[in-house]
N, C-alpha and C positions, 0 to 999 in steps of 0.2 A: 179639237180642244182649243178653247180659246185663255191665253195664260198672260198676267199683264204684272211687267218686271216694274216698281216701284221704288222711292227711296231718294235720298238726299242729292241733290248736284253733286257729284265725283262718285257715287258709291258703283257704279260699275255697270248700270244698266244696258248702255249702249256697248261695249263693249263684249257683255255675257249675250248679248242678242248676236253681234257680230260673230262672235267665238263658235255660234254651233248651227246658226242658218243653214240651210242646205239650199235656201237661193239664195242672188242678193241683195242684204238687206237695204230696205228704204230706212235711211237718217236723216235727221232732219237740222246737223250738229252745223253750228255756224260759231265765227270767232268769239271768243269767252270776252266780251268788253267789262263785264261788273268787276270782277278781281276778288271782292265781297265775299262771294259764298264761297268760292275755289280757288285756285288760283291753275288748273288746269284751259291749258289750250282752248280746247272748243268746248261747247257745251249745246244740249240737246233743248229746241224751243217749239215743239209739235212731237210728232209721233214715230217713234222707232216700230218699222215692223220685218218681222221676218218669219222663214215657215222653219219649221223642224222635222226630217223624216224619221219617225223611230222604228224599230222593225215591226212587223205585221203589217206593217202599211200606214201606221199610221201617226196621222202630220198633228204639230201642234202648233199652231198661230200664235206667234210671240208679239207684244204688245211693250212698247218701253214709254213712261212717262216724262215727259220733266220733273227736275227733281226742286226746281225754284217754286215758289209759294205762289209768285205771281200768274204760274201758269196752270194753278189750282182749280180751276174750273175747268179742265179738260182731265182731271183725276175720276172724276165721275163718268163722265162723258164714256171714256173708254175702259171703264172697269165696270160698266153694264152691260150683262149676260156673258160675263167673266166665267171660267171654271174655276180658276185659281189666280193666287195674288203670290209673285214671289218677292217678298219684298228685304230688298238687301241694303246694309248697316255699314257706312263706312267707320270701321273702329278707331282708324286717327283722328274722325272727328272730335271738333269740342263737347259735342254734349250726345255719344251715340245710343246710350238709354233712353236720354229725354225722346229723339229722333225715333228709336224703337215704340215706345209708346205711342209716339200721335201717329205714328202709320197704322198700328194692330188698329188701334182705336177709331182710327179713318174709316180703315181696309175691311175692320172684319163685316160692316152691315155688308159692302159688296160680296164679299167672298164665302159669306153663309157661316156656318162653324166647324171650323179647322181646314178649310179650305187655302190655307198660308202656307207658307215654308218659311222661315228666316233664312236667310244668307248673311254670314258677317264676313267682309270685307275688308284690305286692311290690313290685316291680321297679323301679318308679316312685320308689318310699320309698328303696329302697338300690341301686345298679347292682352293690355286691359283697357277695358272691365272684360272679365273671362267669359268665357260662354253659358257659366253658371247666373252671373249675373243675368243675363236673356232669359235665362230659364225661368229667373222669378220674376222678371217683366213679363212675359208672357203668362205665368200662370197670374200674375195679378192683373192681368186683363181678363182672366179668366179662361184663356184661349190653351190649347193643348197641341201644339202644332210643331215638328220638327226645325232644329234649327243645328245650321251645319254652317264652320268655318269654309268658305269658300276662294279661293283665284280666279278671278269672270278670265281673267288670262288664258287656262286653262280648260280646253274645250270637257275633257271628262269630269272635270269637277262642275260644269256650270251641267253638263248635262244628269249628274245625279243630282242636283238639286233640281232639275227638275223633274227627275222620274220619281222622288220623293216626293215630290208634290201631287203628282199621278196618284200613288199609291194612298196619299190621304183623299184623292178625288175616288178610288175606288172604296177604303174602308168605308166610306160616306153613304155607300147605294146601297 
């Protein structure tokens, strides 16, 4: 499976790819110079990838984006012959519904219909906009797709969001 982690600078990409790789992963994380969009350390400017072994055998190729605008032309690039998009919401952000919007709305022509998961991030730092609000972001995108508080920190939360994700790849067949 090929699965490509999404989402704002700081919301946790590189890190939920670090947290559950079963090789090591390729970053591409160099000094944070803007200060702008994050004020985090480093920040990712090409492509996060790592493998995931799940049992039965089998591996799932993890894919992480930039999460700056400028590096917008490589969103497509590797979110083609994608199986899924997990795309994760930092909730401290200034604006993390507007954020939730232009990813579904990006993401969903790659990722077919329902082929998403949301992940919110964060969550710790700010409980709102609650999870309900996601809910009606996403149903007014029209999309119908799990969406799970997550800690990329935490290698079994980042991996049930992705075996949620699985699971909407399999209702799909």
């Amino acid at each position: 499976l090929k699965i490509v982690f999404v989402g704002r600078m700081g919301a946790g990409k590189s890190t939920a790819i670090r947290q559950v790789s079963s090789i090591t992963p390729v970053n591409t994380d160099v000094k944070n110079l803007s200060g702008i969009e994050s004020s985090k350390a480093e920040t990712t400017v090409g492509i996060d990838y790592g493998r995931l072994q799940l049992e039965n055998d089998c591996w799932v190729n993890l894919f992480g984006v930039p999460g700056q605008e400028r590096f917008r032309s490589l969103w497509g690039v590797v979110s083609r012959g994608a199986d899924g998009i997990v795309l994760l919401v930092n909730n401290s952000s200034a604006q993390p519904i507007d954020d939730c919007k232009e990813y579904l709305e990006y993401y969903s022509k790659w990722a077919g219909d329902g082929a998403i998961v949301v992940g919110i991030t964060h969550y710790d730092q700010s409980d709102l906009p609650h999870v309900g609000h996601y809910m009606q972001t996403v149903q007014d995108c029209g999309l119908k797709v799990p969406i799970l508080p997550v800690d990329v920190r935490e290698q079994t939360q980042v991996v049930k969001l992705i075996k949620a994700l699985i699971v909407q790849l399999e209702a799909l067949q």
